[in-house]
SELUMPA-399907 format. One record per residue (C-alpha): x, y, z. Coordinates in steps of 0.25 Angstrom, whole numbers, plus 2048, in hexadecimal, padded with zeros to 3 digits. Layout:
N
XYZ...
// end
This chain:
618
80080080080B80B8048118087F48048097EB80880C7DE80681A7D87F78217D97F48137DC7E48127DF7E48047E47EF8067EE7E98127F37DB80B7F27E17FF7FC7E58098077D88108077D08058067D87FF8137D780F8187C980E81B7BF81A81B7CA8248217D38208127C78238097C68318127D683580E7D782E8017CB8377FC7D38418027DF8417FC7D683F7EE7D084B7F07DC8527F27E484B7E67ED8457F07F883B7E97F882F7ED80482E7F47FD8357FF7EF82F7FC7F48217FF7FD82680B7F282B8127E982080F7F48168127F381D81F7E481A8227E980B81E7F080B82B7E78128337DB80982E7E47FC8307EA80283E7DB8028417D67F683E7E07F18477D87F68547C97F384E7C67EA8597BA7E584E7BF7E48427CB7DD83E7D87E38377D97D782C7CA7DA8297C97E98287D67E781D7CF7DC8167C27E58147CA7F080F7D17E78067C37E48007BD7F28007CB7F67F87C77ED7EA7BB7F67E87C18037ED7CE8027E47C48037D77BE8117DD7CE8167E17CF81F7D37C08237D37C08297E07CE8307DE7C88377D17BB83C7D87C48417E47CC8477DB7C084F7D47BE8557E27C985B7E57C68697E17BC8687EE7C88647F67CD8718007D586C80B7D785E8127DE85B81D7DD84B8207E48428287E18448397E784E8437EA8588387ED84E82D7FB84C8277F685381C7EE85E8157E985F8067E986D8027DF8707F67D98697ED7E38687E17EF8657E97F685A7E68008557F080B84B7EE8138437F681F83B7F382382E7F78188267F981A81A80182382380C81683080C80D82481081381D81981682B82080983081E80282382380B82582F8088328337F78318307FA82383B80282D8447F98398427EA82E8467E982A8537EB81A8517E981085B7EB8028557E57FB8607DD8058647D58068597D58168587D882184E7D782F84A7D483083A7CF83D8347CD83C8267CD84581B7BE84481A7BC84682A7B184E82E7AC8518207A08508187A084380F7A18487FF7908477FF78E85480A78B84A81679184782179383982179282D81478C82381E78582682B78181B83277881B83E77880F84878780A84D7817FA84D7877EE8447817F483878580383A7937FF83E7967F78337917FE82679880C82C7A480582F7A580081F79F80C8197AC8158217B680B81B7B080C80C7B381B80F7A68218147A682B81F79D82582979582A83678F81F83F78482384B78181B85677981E86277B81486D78881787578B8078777847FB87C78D7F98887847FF89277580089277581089077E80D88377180E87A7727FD87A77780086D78780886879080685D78F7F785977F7F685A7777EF8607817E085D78C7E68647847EF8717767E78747767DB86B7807D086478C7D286B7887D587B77D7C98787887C18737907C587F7847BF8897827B38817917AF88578F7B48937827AB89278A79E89079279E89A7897978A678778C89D79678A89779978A8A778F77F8AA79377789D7A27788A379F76E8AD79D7638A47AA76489E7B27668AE7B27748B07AB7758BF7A77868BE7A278C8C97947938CA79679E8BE7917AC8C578A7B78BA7907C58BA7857CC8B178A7D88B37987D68AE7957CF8A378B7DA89F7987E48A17A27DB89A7987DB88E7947EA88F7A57ED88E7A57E38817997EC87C7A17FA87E7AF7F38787A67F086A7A07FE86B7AE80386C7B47FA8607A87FD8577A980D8597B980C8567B58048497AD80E8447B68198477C28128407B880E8347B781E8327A981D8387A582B84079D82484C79382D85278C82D85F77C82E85F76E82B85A76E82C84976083184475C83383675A84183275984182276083781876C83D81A76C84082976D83B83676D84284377383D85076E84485C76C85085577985084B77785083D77E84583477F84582678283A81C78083480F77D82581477582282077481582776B81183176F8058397688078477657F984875A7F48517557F686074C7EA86B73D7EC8687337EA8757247E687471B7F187B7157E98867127ED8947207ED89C72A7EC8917337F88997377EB8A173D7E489674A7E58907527E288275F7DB87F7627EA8807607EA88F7647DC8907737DE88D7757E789976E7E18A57737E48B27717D78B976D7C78B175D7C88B47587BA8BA74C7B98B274B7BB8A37407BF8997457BD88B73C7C188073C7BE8717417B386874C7BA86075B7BA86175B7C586C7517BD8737597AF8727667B48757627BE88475A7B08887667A988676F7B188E7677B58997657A689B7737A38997767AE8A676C7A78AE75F7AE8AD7517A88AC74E7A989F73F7A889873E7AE8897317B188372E7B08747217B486E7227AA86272479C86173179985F73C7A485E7477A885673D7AA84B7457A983C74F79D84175079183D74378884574D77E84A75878985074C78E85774578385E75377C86175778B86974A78A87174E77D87775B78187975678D88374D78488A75877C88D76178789375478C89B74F79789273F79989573A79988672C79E8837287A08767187A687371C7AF87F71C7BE87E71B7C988B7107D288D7127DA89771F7DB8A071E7E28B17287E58BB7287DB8C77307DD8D373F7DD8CF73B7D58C07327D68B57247CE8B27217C88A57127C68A07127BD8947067BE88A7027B188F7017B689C70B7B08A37177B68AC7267B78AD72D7BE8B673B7C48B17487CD8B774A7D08A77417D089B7477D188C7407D38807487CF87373B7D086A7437D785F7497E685A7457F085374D7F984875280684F74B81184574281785074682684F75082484674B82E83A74782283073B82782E73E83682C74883382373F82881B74881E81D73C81181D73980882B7337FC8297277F88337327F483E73A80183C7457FB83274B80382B7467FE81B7547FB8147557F58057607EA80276B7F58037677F981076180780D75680D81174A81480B75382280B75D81E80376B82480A76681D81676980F81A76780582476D7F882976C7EC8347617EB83F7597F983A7547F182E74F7E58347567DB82B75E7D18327617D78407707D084277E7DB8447867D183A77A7D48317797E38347877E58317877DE82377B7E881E7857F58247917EF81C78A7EC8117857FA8107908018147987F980878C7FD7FD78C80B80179B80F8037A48027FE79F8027F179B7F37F378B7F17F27877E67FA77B7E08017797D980D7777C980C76B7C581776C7B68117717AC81C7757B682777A7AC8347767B28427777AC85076F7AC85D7767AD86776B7A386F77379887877378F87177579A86577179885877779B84B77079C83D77179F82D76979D82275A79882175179182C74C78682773F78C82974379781D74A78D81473E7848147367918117407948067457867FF73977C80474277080874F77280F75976781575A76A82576676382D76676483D76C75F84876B76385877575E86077C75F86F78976786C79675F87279776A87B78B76688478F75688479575789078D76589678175E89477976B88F76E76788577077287D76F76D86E77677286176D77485677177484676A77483A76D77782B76277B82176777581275E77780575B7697FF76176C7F176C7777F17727707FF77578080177378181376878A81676978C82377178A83076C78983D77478784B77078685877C78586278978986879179285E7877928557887A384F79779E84D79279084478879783C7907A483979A79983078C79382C7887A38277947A081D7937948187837978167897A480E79179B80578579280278B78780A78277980677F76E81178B76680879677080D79176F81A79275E81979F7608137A476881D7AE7628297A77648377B076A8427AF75E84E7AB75F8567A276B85779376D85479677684879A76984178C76584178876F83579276782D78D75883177E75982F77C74F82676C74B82A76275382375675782C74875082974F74881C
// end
């Protein structure tokens, strides 16, 4: 890179495509100004640095990975090198002054028709590169910088502030700001939460909901959760414990300082991404505007990406009940639990409030829950909490919740009682678009308050956008952040793209958990007819000698003449882990052959997929 040959695009094209948003900002710069390019590629070979000097202390995002998508970016941007040079150059009578590079710069370009030239090339960058890393603040480790652009503080080229404004700092927002800085477009994020690592936080902060009151700190009480019955099991294979003692409170505080350590690694991503990161509550003023607590922001492109917030039903006493919101930050483990829904959330909170020890009954007003999974991953789970002494009520539903002494009083609908320290309602969420401005902007609500998005995730205005939970598609963070980089790369990478919602794998997080992808083979019945089903349930190896009764369940969906898999469903230790490989065999349209000629790792219960040989109901 330091020995490109002369006016040599594609060298200077690597460096700024390794550079980053803060290279574009100097590279049109020195454009503008008809800047050789001996000094054009030293001041971006110093961005190289900086960026690679950076990557180094992303606690998220690792150094071979940033390089690699850079690399990628670079084929398509080498192509557009001359372009944009000719165009900058048809600017430069508009170019004054412009002083670049931070704390005074090392360098000012006076005029527009000045040419400046500077010899030896290789020595003037390596110098130049030295002195821009000497002049930044840069912290390898630390993860900080100071890096004032040429374009710092101005207006982008179309009279707004911003290119991109993005309001809501959740998995969707994070991500399609993060890639639309490094395909060069200035960028403002807005979040309003100040971090879900205490209860005043918002329940919210940079991250979203995932990261502050959902994925990861559930995640964190599930492994918590565990931990009286791996102690119990330890028994049968000669380990004498004594009586285990629950600290609730420290655990609470361990996994609130986990929560403020991401909220810290997600704001010094986006600030190294080029993303200005703005504290407050985003509202929509026109197409073009947004106002945060009363300060105007402008831009060209506006995303919307607020995500989703815990609905209640309006029955008498609900001010008793609480959300996961509530749940995650609960000062003492509550004795007797009241769990209601079917869902995920629902699932995973009577899980771990029965793993801690609470007495747990979970209410669901259907028949069976986990409505739009597979029938047999449903009915096995329910066994499985009776087993572990979850109270399961299905057809049940509150109608009116009281206050009684130092706890709570459930009326069912059928009138019958339960008494309760806590109740939670996991009964589904709703898109955050109240007061958000949709409506004054005319940006379309569906009759759940989605925002109404075509295939290229923009709205009924078309400058405005809108990705992850706020459009009610599928509600998962791996999802949410897919849509934001598939935007972010159509409108600034100059590489259209859509999002792919065919065979997305998820988990619950349930004990026993399950993992799943593709159809049920309700849907593929409803789709093909006839399908070829393989199943098994087993006792894992693990309990032979625990004793435990809990069973592994597996089952493959095959259709009858392309021998293509369908579907694969898991119930069982490890079982998110299993089926995010099964995601990738499902994408490269694995058949139930690959899966039979496939070795089996022994001995495991993952080997299972690979030796189901009997076909269910043949």
């Amino acid at each position: 890179f330091l020995h490109p040959p002369p006016h040599s695009y594609r060298g200077a094209a690597t460096m700024l495509s390794l550079g980053g948003a803060q290279g574009i900002r100097v590279f049109r710069a020195c454009c503008q100004n008809k800047v050789r390019h001996s000094l054009l590629l030293a001041t971006v070979a110093a961005m190289l640095a900086t960026a690679a000097a950076t990557s180094f202390a992303d606690d998220n995002m690792s150094h071979g990975s940033a390089l690699q998508d850079s690399i990628v970016r670079l084929s398509s941007r080498i192509g557009r090198m001359q372009t944009l040079h000719t165009k900058m150059l048809d600017q430069a009578n508009q170019v004054r002054t412009l002083a670049f590079m931070s704390n005074g710069g090392i360098t000012s370009l006076e005029g527009a028709g000045s040419t400046n030239r500077v010899s030896s090339p290789s020595s003037k960058m390596f110098l130049s590169a030295r002195s821009f890393l000497t002049r930044n603040r840069m912290s390898l480790r630390g993860g900080t910088r100071s890096l004032q652009g040429a374009a710092e503080g101005a207006k982008s080229a179309h009279g707004f502030d911003y290119d991109y404004f993005v309001i809501g700092g959740g998995s969707g927002g994070v991500r399609s700001s993060r890639i639309a800085a490094s395909h060069g477009a200035k960028v403002a994020l807005v979040e309003s939460a100040s971090g879900g690592s205490t209860a005043d936080g918002g329940y919210g902060g940079l991250g979203g909901t995932c990261v502050n009151v959902g994925c990861v700190p559930k995640k964190l009480m599930v492994y918590g959760s565990h931990y009286p019955h791996d102690l119990e099991d330890a028994k049968a294979y000669g380990w004498d414990m004594t009586e285990p003692k629950l600290n609730w409170q420290r655990m609470i505080e361990n996994k609130n300082k986990e929560i403020a350590r991401l909220n810290g690694i997600y704001e010094r991503m986006l600030k190294n991404a080029g993303v200005e990161v703005i504290q407050g509550r985003g509202t929509l003023v026109d197409k073009h505007t947004v106002d945060v607590d009363g300060k105007k922001y402008t831009a060209d492109k506006i995303l919307v990406a607020v995500g989703g917030w815990p609905s209640l039903p309006k029955i008498p006493g609900i001010e008793h009940a609480i959300t996961s919101n509530e749940a995650f930050f609960l000062k003492e483990r509550p004795q007797r639990v009241i769990v209601v829904g079917g869902g995920y959330i629902a699932i995973e909170f009577a899980g771990i409030f029965n793993g801690y020890g609470s007495q747990v009954t979970q209410l669901y007003r259907g028949d069976l829950w986990l409505r739009g999974f597979d029938k047999d991953v449903r009915e096995h789970l329910v066994n499985e909490y009776k087993e572990q002494g979850v109270d399961v009520r299905f057809n049940s539903n509150i109608a009116k919740i009281e206050k009684s002494g130092d706890g709570l009083k459930a009326t069912l609908e059928d009138g019958s009682v339960l008494d309760a320290d806590v109740i939670m309602y996991a009964t589904g969420r709703s898109p955050r678009t109240k007061d958000l401005g949709c409506e004054k902007v005319g940006v379309e609500l569906d009759k759940n308050g989605a925002i109404v998005v075509n295939e290229g995730f923009q709205t009924s205005v078309e400058n405005i956008y809108a990705v992850g939970d706020v459009i009610n598609r599928i509600q998962l963070t791996p999802v949410a952040l897919a849509e934001g980089h598939c935007l972010a790369d159509t409108l600034f990478g100059g590489k259209p793209r859509k999002t792919d919602y065919s065979d997305v794998p998820t988990a619950v997080f349930s004990q026993p958990s399950i993992g799943t992808v593709g159809l049920t083979e309700e849907q593929a019945r409803e789709k093909y007819g006839e399908v070829h089903i393989y199943k098994t349930s087993f006792r894992a190896m693990k309990h032979t000698l625990t004793g435990r009764q809990e069973k592994t369940f597996m089952k493959l969906i095959v259709h009858p003449e392309t021998d293509k898999v369908l579907g694969v469903h898991m119930v069982g230790d490890a079982a998110g882990e299993i089926i995010q490989l099964a995601g990738v065999c499902m994408k490269a349209g694995a058949t139930k052959a690959d899966f039979d000629n496939t070795i089996g790792v022994h001995p495991t219960s993952a080997e299972e997929f690979v030796t189901l040989r009997t076909r269910f109901g043949a």
